[in-house]
N, C-alpha and C positions, 0 to 999 in steps of 0.2 A: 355584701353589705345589705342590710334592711332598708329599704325605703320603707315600711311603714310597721308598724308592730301586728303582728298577728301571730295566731297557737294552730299548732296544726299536733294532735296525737299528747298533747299536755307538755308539747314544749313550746317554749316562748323565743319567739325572733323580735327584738327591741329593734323600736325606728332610731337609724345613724349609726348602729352597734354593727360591728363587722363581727363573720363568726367563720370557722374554716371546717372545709372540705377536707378529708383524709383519706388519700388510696387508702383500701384496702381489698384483700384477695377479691377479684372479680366485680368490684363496688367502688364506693365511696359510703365515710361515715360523717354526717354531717353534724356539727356539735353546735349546739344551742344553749340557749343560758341554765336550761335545768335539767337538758340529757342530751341524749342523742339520737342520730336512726342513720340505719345502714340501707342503704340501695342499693341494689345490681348496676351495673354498667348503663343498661337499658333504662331502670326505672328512674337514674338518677337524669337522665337528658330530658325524660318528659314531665321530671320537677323540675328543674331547671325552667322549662318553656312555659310550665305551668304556672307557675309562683313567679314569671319575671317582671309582676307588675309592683311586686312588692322586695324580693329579691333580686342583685345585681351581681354580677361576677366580675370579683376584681383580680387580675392575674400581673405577675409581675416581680 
């Protein structure tokens, strides 16, 4: 979920808006309101830590 709206690469994460996470080979594809991006395994953990003041992870 978005805690706050910010663009990272010309895509948009809206504050309150939840957006999902997609294994894929070796990654995750992370899908946003007007694309997507794909990380490695690796690069997706130090988004994760990086963005966790504006992104949250809701699992469940």
């Amino acid at each position: 979920m978005c805690l706050e709206s910010f663009s990272s690469e010309g895509r948009h994460c809206l504050k309150g808006e939840n957006y999902t996470a997609y294994p894929i080979g070796g990654g995750y594809k992370l899908v946003f309101e007007n694309g997507d991006m794909n990380f490695t395994n690796e690069l997706f953990e130090r988004v994760v830590e990086a963005w966790s003041d504006v992104l949250v992870e809701i699992t469940g």
